[in-house]
C-alpha positions in Angstrom: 30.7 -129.3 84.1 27.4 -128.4 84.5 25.8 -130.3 81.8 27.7 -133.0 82.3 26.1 -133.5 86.0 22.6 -132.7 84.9 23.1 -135.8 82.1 24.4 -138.0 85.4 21.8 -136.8 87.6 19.0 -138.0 84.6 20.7 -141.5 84.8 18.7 -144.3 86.6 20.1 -144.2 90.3 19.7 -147.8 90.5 22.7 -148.3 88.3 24.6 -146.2 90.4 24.3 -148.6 93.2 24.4 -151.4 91.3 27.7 -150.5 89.6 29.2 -149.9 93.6 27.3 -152.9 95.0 29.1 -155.3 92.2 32.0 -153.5 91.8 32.0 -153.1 87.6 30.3 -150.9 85.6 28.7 -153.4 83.2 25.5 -152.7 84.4 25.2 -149.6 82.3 26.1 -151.4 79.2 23.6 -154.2 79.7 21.0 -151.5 80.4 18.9 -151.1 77.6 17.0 -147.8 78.9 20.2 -146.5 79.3 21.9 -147.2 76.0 18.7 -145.7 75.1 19.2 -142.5 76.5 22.9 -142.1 76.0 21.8 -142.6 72.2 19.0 -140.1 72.2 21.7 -137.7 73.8 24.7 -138.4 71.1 21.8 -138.1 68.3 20.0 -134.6 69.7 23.3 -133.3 70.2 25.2 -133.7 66.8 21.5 -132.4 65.3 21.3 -129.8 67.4 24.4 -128.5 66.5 24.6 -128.5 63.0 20.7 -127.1 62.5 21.9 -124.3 65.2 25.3 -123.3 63.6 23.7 -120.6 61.6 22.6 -119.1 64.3 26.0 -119.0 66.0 27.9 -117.1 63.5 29.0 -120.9 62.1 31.6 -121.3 65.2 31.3 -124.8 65.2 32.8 -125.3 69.1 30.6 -122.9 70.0 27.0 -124.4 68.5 28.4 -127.9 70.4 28.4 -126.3 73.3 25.2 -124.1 73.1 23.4 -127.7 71.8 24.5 -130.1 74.4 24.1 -127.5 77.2 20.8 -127.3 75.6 19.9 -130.8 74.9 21.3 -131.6 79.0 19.1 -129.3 80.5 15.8 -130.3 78.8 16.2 -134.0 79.3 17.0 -133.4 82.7 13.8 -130.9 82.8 16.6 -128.9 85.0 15.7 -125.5 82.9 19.0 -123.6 83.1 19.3 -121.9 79.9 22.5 -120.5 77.9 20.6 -120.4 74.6 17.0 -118.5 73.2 15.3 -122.3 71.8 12.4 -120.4 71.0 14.9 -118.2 68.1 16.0 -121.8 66.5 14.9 -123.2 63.6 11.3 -125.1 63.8 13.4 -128.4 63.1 15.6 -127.7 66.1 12.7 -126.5 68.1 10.9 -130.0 67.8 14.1 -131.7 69.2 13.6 -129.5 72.0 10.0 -130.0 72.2 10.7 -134.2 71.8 13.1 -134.1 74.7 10.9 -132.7 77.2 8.4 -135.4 76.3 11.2 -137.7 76.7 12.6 -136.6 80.2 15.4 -138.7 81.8 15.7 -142.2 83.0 13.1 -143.9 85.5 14.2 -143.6 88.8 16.2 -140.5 88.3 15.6 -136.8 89.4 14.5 -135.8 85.8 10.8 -135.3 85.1 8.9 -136.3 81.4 7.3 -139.5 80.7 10.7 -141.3 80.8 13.1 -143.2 78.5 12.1 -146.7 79.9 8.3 -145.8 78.6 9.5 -144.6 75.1 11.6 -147.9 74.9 8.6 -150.3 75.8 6.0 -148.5 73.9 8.4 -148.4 71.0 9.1 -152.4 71.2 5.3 -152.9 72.8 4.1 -150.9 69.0 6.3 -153.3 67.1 5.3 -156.5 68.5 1.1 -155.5 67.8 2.7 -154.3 63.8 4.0 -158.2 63.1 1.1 -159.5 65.1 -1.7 -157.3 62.8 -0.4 -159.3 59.8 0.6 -163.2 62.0 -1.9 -163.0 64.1 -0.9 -166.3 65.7 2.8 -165.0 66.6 3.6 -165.0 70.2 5.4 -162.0 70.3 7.4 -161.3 74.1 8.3 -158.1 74.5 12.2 -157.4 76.6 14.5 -154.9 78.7 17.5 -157.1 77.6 17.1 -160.2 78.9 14.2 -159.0 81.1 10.8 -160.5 79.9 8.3 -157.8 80.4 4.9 -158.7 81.8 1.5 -158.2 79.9 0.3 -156.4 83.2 3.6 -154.1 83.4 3.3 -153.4 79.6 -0.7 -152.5 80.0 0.6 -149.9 82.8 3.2 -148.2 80.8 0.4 -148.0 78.3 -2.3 -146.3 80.3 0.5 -143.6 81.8 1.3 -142.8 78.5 -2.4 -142.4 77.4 -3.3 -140.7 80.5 -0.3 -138.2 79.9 -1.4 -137.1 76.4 -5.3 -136.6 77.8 -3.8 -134.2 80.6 -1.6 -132.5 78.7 -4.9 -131.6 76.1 -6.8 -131.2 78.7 -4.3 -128.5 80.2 -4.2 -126.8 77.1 -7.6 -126.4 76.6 -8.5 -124.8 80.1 -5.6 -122.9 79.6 -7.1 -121.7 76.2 -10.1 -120.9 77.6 -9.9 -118.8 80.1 -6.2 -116.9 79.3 -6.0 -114.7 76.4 -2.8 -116.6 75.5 -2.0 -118.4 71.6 -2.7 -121.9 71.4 0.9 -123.0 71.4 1.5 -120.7 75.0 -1.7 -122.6 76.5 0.7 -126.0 74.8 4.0 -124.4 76.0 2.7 -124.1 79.4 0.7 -127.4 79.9 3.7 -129.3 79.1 6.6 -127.5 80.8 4.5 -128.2 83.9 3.3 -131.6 83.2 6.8 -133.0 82.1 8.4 -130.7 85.1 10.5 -128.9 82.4 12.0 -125.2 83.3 11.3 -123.1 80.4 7.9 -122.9 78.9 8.4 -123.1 75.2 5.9 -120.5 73.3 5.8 -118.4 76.4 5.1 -114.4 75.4 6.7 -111.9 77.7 8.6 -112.7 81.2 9.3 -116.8 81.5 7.0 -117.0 84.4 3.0 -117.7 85.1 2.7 -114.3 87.3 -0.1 -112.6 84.9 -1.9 -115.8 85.0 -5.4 -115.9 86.8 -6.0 -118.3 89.9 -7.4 -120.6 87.9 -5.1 -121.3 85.4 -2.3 -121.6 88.6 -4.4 -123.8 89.9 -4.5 -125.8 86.6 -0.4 -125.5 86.7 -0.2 -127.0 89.8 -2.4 -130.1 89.6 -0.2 -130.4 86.0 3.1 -130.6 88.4 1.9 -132.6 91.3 0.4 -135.3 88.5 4.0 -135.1 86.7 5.9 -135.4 89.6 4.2 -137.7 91.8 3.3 -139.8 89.0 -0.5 -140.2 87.7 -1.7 -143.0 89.1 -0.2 -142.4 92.6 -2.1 -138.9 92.3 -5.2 -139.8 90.8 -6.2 -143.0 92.5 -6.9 -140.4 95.5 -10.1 -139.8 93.2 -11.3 -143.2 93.4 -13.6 -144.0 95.9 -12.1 -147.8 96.6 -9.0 -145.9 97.9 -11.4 -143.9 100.9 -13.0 -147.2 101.5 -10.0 -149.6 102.2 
Protein backbone atom coordinates (compact mmCIF):
# COMPACT_ATOMS: atom_id res chain seq x y z
CA UNK A 1 0.00 0.00 0.00
CA UNK A 2 2.58 2.09 0.74
CA UNK A 3 4.60 1.88 -2.32
CA UNK A 4 1.85 1.87 -4.34
CA UNK A 5 0.91 5.60 -3.07
CA UNK A 6 4.46 6.85 -3.26
CA UNK A 7 4.44 5.52 -7.24
CA UNK A 8 0.93 7.73 -7.49
CA UNK A 9 2.20 10.56 -5.57
CA UNK A 10 5.47 10.59 -8.34
CA UNK A 11 2.81 10.86 -11.12
CA UNK A 12 2.33 14.23 -12.85
CA UNK A 13 -0.63 15.92 -10.96
CA UNK A 14 -1.75 17.47 -13.96
CA UNK A 15 -3.11 14.16 -15.22
CA UNK A 16 -4.87 13.74 -12.27
CA UNK A 17 -6.99 16.68 -12.99
CA UNK A 18 -7.06 16.18 -16.42
CA UNK A 19 -8.40 12.62 -16.13
CA UNK A 20 -11.43 14.19 -13.56
CA UNK A 21 -11.86 17.37 -15.60
CA UNK A 22 -12.60 15.03 -18.99
CA UNK A 23 -13.97 12.30 -17.30
CA UNK A 24 -11.62 9.24 -18.97
CA UNK A 25 -8.38 8.23 -18.13
CA UNK A 26 -6.80 8.39 -21.60
CA UNK A 27 -4.76 11.10 -20.70
CA UNK A 28 -2.32 8.81 -19.01
CA UNK A 29 -2.02 6.64 -22.02
CA UNK A 30 -1.36 9.52 -24.45
CA UNK A 31 1.26 10.81 -21.92
CA UNK A 32 4.47 9.95 -23.14
CA UNK A 33 6.49 11.05 -19.78
CA UNK A 34 4.28 8.91 -18.19
CA UNK A 35 4.45 5.75 -20.27
CA UNK A 36 7.94 6.66 -19.61
CA UNK A 37 7.99 6.31 -16.16
CA UNK A 38 5.52 3.41 -15.73
CA UNK A 39 8.22 1.68 -18.06
CA UNK A 40 11.27 2.64 -16.10
CA UNK A 41 9.23 1.23 -13.02
CA UNK A 42 8.16 -2.33 -14.71
CA UNK A 43 11.91 -2.55 -16.02
CA UNK A 44 13.84 -1.52 -12.39
CA UNK A 45 11.53 -3.72 -10.78
CA UNK A 46 11.80 -7.16 -12.64
CA UNK A 47 15.84 -6.22 -12.51
CA UNK A 48 15.86 -5.49 -9.20
CA UNK A 49 14.45 -8.55 -8.23
CA UNK A 50 16.12 -11.15 -9.92
CA UNK A 51 19.93 -9.38 -9.29
CA UNK A 52 18.51 -9.16 -5.44
CA UNK A 53 17.23 -12.78 -5.07
CA UNK A 54 20.46 -14.04 -3.79
CA UNK A 55 20.48 -11.95 -1.25
CA UNK A 56 16.92 -12.96 -0.04
CA UNK A 57 17.57 -16.53 0.52
CA UNK A 58 16.02 -16.98 -3.34
CA UNK A 59 12.25 -16.39 -1.99
CA UNK A 60 11.22 -15.08 -5.04
CA UNK A 61 7.80 -13.13 -3.55
CA UNK A 62 9.83 -11.83 -1.14
CA UNK A 63 12.89 -10.16 -3.50
CA UNK A 64 9.58 -8.55 -5.52
CA UNK A 65 8.54 -7.03 -2.71
CA UNK A 66 11.90 -5.81 -1.21
CA UNK A 67 12.69 -4.40 -5.06
CA UNK A 68 9.57 -2.56 -5.90
CA UNK A 69 9.35 -1.13 -2.31
CA UNK A 70 12.76 -0.27 -3.17
CA UNK A 71 12.52 0.94 -6.65
CA UNK A 72 9.06 3.16 -5.20
CA UNK A 73 10.77 4.93 -2.64
CA UNK A 74 13.80 6.11 -4.64
CA UNK A 75 11.92 7.41 -7.63
CA UNK A 76 9.70 9.16 -5.41
CA UNK A 77 12.95 10.41 -3.46
CA UNK A 78 10.43 9.56 -0.38
CA UNK A 79 13.43 7.55 1.50
CA UNK A 80 11.51 4.94 3.57
CA UNK A 81 13.64 1.94 3.53
CA UNK A 82 12.74 -1.96 4.05
CA UNK A 83 16.07 -3.06 2.39
CA UNK A 84 20.23 -2.33 3.07
CA UNK A 85 20.83 -1.04 -1.04
CA UNK A 86 24.17 -0.34 -0.04
CA UNK A 87 24.64 -4.65 0.63
CA UNK A 88 23.32 -5.29 -3.15
CA UNK A 89 25.16 -6.21 -5.81
CA UNK A 90 27.10 -3.17 -7.71
CA UNK A 91 24.68 -3.86 -10.76
CA UNK A 92 21.64 -3.45 -8.44
CA UNK A 93 23.25 -0.54 -6.76
CA UNK A 94 23.48 1.48 -10.09
CA UNK A 95 19.74 0.97 -10.66
CA UNK A 96 19.40 2.53 -7.47
CA UNK A 97 21.83 5.17 -8.07
CA UNK A 98 19.98 5.75 -11.86
CA UNK A 99 16.71 6.25 -10.24
CA UNK A 100 17.52 8.88 -8.00
CA UNK A 101 18.99 10.78 -10.91
CA UNK A 102 15.73 9.98 -12.55
CA UNK A 103 13.23 11.22 -9.73
CA UNK A 104 9.53 11.18 -10.58
CA UNK A 105 7.31 12.97 -13.04
CA UNK A 106 7.35 16.96 -13.59
CA UNK A 107 4.86 18.40 -11.64
CA UNK A 108 4.68 15.82 -8.99
CA UNK A 109 6.02 15.75 -5.27
CA UNK A 110 9.10 13.64 -6.18
CA UNK A 111 12.49 15.29 -6.41
CA UNK A 112 15.56 14.30 -9.21
CA UNK A 113 15.91 15.85 -12.48
CA UNK A 114 12.65 14.34 -13.76
CA UNK A 115 11.31 11.77 -16.26
CA UNK A 116 10.11 14.57 -18.77
CA UNK A 117 13.95 15.74 -18.93
CA UNK A 118 15.37 12.18 -19.47
CA UNK A 119 12.65 11.72 -22.26
CA UNK A 120 13.59 15.12 -24.15
CA UNK A 121 17.22 14.83 -23.68
CA UNK A 122 16.94 11.27 -24.84
CA UNK A 123 14.88 12.27 -28.14
CA UNK A 124 16.76 15.93 -28.19
CA UNK A 125 20.41 13.42 -28.33
CA UNK A 126 18.91 11.39 -31.15
CA UNK A 127 17.76 14.07 -33.36
CA UNK A 128 21.66 15.98 -33.20
CA UNK A 129 22.95 11.77 -33.95
CA UNK A 130 21.01 11.69 -37.58
CA UNK A 131 21.64 15.31 -37.98
CA UNK A 132 25.83 14.84 -37.47
CA UNK A 133 25.65 12.56 -40.51
CA UNK A 134 22.33 14.76 -42.71
CA UNK A 135 23.12 17.72 -41.79
CA UNK A 136 20.38 19.23 -43.85
CA UNK A 137 17.55 17.06 -41.89
CA UNK A 138 15.05 19.11 -40.18
CA UNK A 139 14.65 17.03 -37.35
CA UNK A 140 11.40 18.19 -34.74
CA UNK A 141 11.68 16.83 -31.64
CA UNK A 142 7.86 15.64 -29.70
CA UNK A 143 5.91 14.81 -26.33
CA UNK A 144 3.32 12.82 -28.55
CA UNK A 145 1.84 15.02 -30.59
CA UNK A 146 3.30 17.98 -28.75
CA UNK A 147 6.03 19.81 -30.97
CA UNK A 148 8.65 20.92 -28.49
CA UNK A 149 10.16 24.38 -28.98
CA UNK A 150 13.95 24.97 -29.72
CA UNK A 151 13.80 27.56 -26.61
CA UNK A 152 12.00 24.76 -24.28
CA UNK A 153 14.45 22.12 -25.51
CA UNK A 154 17.68 24.68 -24.93
CA UNK A 155 16.16 24.96 -21.16
CA UNK A 156 15.81 21.33 -20.40
CA UNK A 157 19.40 21.29 -21.64
CA UNK A 158 21.03 23.90 -19.45
CA UNK A 159 19.03 22.26 -16.08
CA UNK A 160 20.50 19.17 -16.93
CA UNK A 161 24.11 20.68 -17.42
CA UNK A 162 23.74 22.86 -14.55
CA UNK A 163 22.63 19.71 -12.45
CA UNK A 164 25.78 17.63 -13.17
CA UNK A 165 28.17 20.94 -12.49
CA UNK A 166 26.44 21.20 -8.86
CA UNK A 167 26.36 17.90 -8.12
CA UNK A 168 30.67 17.89 -8.84
CA UNK A 169 30.80 20.79 -7.47
CA UNK A 170 29.09 19.37 -4.18
CA UNK A 171 31.33 16.62 -4.15
CA UNK A 172 34.26 18.33 -4.33
CA UNK A 173 33.68 20.79 -1.29
CA UNK A 174 32.45 17.98 0.37
CA UNK A 175 35.83 16.18 -0.30
CA UNK A 176 37.70 18.89 0.73
CA UNK A 177 36.92 19.79 3.83
CA UNK A 178 35.31 16.25 5.35
CA UNK A 179 37.47 13.35 6.00
CA UNK A 180 34.85 11.33 4.17
CA UNK A 181 35.60 8.65 0.71
CA UNK A 182 34.95 10.13 -2.45
CA UNK A 183 31.82 8.18 -3.08
CA UNK A 184 30.28 9.61 0.65
CA UNK A 185 31.24 13.22 -0.55
CA UNK A 186 29.04 11.66 -4.13
CA UNK A 187 26.48 9.90 -1.87
CA UNK A 188 25.76 12.91 -0.04
CA UNK A 189 25.82 15.59 -2.89
CA UNK A 190 23.26 13.73 -4.63
CA UNK A 191 20.79 12.56 -2.05
CA UNK A 192 20.47 16.25 -1.37
CA UNK A 193 20.53 17.66 -4.75
CA UNK A 194 17.97 15.05 -6.25
CA UNK A 195 15.94 15.40 -2.60
CA UNK A 196 16.49 11.63 -2.15
CA UNK A 197 16.21 10.12 1.59
CA UNK A 198 19.06 7.84 2.06
CA UNK A 199 22.52 8.88 1.23
CA UNK A 200 24.07 6.05 -0.77
CA UNK A 201 27.86 5.44 0.38
CA UNK A 202 27.10 6.98 3.75
CA UNK A 203 29.64 5.47 6.71
CA UNK A 204 28.08 5.32 10.09
CA UNK A 205 24.47 6.74 11.23
CA UNK A 206 22.30 7.89 7.86
CA UNK A 207 22.48 11.38 8.92
CA UNK A 208 24.85 14.69 8.33
CA UNK A 209 25.18 15.29 12.30
CA UNK A 210 29.22 14.86 12.31
CA UNK A 211 29.33 17.16 9.45
CA UNK A 212 31.03 20.66 9.95
CA UNK A 213 28.99 23.90 9.31
CA UNK A 214 30.31 24.20 6.20
CA UNK A 215 29.61 21.25 4.58
CA UNK A 216 25.62 21.75 6.10
CA UNK A 217 25.77 24.70 4.64
CA UNK A 218 26.82 23.13 1.32
CA UNK A 219 23.73 20.48 1.93
CA UNK A 220 21.39 22.98 2.19
CA UNK A 221 22.06 25.21 -0.83
CA UNK A 222 22.20 21.47 -2.65
CA UNK A 223 18.33 21.08 -1.37
CA UNK A 224 16.98 24.50 -1.85
CA UNK A 225 18.60 24.37 -5.66
CA UNK A 226 16.87 20.76 -6.04
CA UNK A 227 13.76 21.63 -4.74
CA UNK A 228 13.12 25.03 -5.94
CA UNK A 229 14.50 24.32 -9.14
CA UNK A 230 17.89 25.93 -10.41
CA UNK A 231 17.03 28.59 -12.31
CA UNK A 232 14.31 29.86 -9.97
CA UNK A 233 17.23 29.74 -7.20
CA UNK A 234 20.06 31.03 -9.00
CA UNK A 235 18.73 33.86 -11.04
CA UNK A 236 18.62 35.58 -7.35
CA UNK A 237 22.51 35.81 -8.24
CA UNK A 238 22.09 37.82 -11.23
CA UNK A 239 22.18 41.32 -10.94
CA UNK A 240 19.31 42.06 -13.82
CA UNK A 241 16.99 40.35 -11.22
CA UNK A 242 17.89 43.32 -8.29
CA UNK A 243 17.62 45.87 -11.00
CA UNK A 244 14.09 45.16 -12.48
Amino acid sequence: AIAAFMLVASVNYALFYSAIRMRSFKVFARSVEFLAYVGAIVLTTFLLTFLVLGHHGGDLALAFRKALFMVATTISSTGYGTDDFMAYPGLALWLVLTLMFLGGCAGSTAGGIKVERVVLMGKLAWAELRRSFRPALVHVVRMGRTVIQPSALTDVSVFVAIYFAALALMTGLVSAVEDVSLPASFGAALTCLSNMGPAPFHVGSDNFASYSAFSKVVFILGMLLGRLEFFALLALLVPDFWRR
